[in-house]
C-alpha angles and dihedrals in degrees: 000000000000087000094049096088103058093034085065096046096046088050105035106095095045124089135252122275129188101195108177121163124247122250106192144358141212139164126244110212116215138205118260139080125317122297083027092150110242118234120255127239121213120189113188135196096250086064102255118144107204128191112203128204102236091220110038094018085221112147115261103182130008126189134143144206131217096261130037118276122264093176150003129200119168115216127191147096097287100244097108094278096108130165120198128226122212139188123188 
């Protein structure tokens, strides 16, 4: 309690920030010639599945499931229509 005060005024002009630690990885191919970079997969412990650009690392697709990610495994025919599989 005593502590309370300066921790918010040290903290109150910055923004909000949700960290959370990532629990499992996994790579996306996708179509196109060879070298072509495949896409990562990042699964975190707050249970969010996100997709990243390889380039930009930009995220591409974010869901998420009720428990955090032990694995992720894409599975599809390789011409961009993917399901995920994943196990938590």
């Amino acid at each position: 309690p005593s502590e309370l005060g300066p921790f918010v005024t040290l903290h109150k002009g910055r923004p909000l920030q949700r960290q959370t630690v990532v629990t499992c990885l996994g790579t996306l191919p996708r179509p196109g010639p060879d070298g072509t970079p495949d896409c990562p997969m990042v699964g975190t412990e707050a249970g969010d599945i996100l997709v990243l650009d390889p380039e930009a690392f930009t995220v591409l697709y974010k869901g998420s499931v009720p428990s955090p990610p032990a694995f992720v495994v894409p599975r599809g025919p390789g011409d961009g229509r993917y399901r995920l599989g994943v196990a938590c």
